[in-house]
C-alpha positions in Angstrom: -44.8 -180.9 53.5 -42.5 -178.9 51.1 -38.9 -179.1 52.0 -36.7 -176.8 50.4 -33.3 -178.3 49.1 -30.2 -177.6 50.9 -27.2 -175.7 49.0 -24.0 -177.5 49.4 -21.5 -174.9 50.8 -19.1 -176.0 49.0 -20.6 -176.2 45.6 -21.9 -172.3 45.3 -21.0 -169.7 43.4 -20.5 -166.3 45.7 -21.6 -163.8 42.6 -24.6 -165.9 42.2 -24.7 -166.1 38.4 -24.3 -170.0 38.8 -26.4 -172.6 40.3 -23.0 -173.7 42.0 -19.4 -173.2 42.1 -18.0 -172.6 38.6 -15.6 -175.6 38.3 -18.6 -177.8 39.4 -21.1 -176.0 36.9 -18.4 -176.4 34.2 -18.1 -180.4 34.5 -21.6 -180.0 34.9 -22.3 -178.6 31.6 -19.6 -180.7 29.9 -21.4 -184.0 30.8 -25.0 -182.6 29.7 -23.8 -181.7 27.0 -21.8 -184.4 25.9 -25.0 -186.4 26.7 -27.0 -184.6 24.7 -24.5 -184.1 21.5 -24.2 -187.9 21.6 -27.6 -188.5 21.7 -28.1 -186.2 18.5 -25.7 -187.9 16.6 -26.9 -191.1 17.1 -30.0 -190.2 15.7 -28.2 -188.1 12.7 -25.9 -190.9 12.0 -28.1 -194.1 11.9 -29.6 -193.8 8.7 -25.8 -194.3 7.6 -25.7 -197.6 10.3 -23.6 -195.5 12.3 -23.8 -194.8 15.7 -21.5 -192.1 17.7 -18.8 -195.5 18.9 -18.7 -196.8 15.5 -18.3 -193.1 14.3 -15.2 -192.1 17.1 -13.7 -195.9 16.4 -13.8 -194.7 12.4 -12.2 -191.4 12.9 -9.1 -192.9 14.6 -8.2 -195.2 11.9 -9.2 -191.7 9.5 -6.9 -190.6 11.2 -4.0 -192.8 11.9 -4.5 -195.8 9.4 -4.3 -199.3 10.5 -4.2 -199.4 14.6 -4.1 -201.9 17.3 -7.5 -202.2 19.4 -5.3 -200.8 22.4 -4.6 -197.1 20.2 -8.4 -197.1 19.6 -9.5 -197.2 23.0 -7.6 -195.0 24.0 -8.1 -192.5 21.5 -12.2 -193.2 21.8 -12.3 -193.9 25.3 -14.3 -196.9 24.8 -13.3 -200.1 27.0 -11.6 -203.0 24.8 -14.8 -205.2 25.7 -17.6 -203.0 24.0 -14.4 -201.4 21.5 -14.5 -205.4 20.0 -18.1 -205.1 19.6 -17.8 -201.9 17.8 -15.0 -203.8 15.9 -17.3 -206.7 14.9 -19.6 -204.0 13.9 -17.3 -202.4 11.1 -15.9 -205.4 9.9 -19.3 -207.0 9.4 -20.7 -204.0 7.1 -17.0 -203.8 5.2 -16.2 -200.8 6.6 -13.1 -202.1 8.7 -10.9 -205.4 8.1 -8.6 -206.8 10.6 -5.1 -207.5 10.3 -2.5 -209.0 11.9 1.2 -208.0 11.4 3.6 -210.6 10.3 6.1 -210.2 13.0 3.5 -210.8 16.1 0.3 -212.4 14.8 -1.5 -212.2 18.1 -0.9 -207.9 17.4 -4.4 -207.1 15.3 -4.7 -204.2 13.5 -7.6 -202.5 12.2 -7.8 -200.7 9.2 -11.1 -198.7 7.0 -11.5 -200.5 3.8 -13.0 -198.4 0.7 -16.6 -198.8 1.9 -15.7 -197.6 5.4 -13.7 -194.4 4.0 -16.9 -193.8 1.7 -19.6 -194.0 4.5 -16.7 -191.9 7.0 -17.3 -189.2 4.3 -21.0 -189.1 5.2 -20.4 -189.1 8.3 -18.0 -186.1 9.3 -20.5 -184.0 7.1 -23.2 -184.8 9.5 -21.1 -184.4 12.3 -19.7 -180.9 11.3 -23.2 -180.0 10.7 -24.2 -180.7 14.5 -21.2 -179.5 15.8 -21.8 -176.0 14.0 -25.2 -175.9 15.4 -24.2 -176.4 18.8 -21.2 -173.6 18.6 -23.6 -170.9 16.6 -23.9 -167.9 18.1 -20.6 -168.3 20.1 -17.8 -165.9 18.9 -14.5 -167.6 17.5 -12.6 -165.9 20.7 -14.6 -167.4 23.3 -14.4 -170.6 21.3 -10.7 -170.6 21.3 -11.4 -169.5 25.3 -13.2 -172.4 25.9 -10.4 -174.9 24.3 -8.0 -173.4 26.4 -9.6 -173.8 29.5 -10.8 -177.3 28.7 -7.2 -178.4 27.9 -6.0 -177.2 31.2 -8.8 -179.8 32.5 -7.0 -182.2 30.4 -3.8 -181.5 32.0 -5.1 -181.7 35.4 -6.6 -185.6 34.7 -4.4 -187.1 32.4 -2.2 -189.5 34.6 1.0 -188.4 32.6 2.3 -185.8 30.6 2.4 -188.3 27.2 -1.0 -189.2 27.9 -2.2 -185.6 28.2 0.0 -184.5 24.8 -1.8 -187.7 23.1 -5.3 -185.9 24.0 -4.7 -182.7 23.6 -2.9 -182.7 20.4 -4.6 -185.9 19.1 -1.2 -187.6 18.8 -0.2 -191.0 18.3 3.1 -190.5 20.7 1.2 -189.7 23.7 -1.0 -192.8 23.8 1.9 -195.4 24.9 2.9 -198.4 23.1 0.6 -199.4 20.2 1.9 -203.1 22.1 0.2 -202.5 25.1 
């Protein structure tokens, strides 16, 4: 017996261009294709030892310099459980060290060392590379388009307006206390 799958009412598009609604094809597209970027920059970056959390954790303290854990989950969006892990990770292959700052010693900091930089290098290139690949053939002005809409996204989740000025301008000020 063939049953034919029902359309949610709620989720179609009324010009029919879209398999459903536009706001629910958007997010759907978002996650695929964050899915799928990942999962081709894992595969680009390993022969560095790099994977795309080790890469995002690097490109904050790029970046920003030395951080706390707490300004590196937030800007990577990576719990503090697996963001230690990823921490371990650097440290263990020289490409991070840990601090701690005089004043509070329990207040770690992580900063690249030489190494790290070096192998960061490497790994931008690659991920400009894939990045260019996955924009070709889309004009600068729908680019730009595409920002803009996706920023008003941003504005619409982030819980506060510092939280949504940290994301949307990659910002240290937004994030909250690096003491958090």
């Amino acid at each position: 017996m063939n049953v034919e799958p029902s359309i949610d009412p709620a989720s179609y598009d009324s010009e029919g261009e879209f398999p459903f609604a536009t706001g629910d094809y958007l997010l759907h597209l978002l996650a695929i294709i964050a899915l799928f970027r990942d999962s081709t920059l894992d595969a680009r970056l390993r022969p560095l030892g790099l994977n795309v959390s080790r890469y995002r954790a690097m490109a904050v303290l790029n970046r920003f310099g030395a951080c706390t854990m707490t300004e590196v989950a937030k800007f990577t969006g990576v719990d503090r459980t697996t963001l230690t892990r990823v921490a371990d990770q650097l440290v263990a292959a020289g490409w991070a060290e840990r601090l701690s700052e005089a004043k509070d010693r329990r207040q770690v900091l992580l900063q690249f060392t030489e190494k790290g930089r070096e192998v960061f290098a490497e790994a931008v290139k690659i991920l400009l590379d894939v990045n260019a690949h996955l924009v070709a053939g889309v004009p600068e002005e729908a680019r730009r388009g595409a920002a803009k809409v996706l920023m008003q996204v941003v504005e619409n989740l982030a819980p506060s307006p510092l939280v949504r000025n940290g994301i949307i301008h990659f910002s240290r000020e937004g994030l909250g206390s690096a003491k958090e």
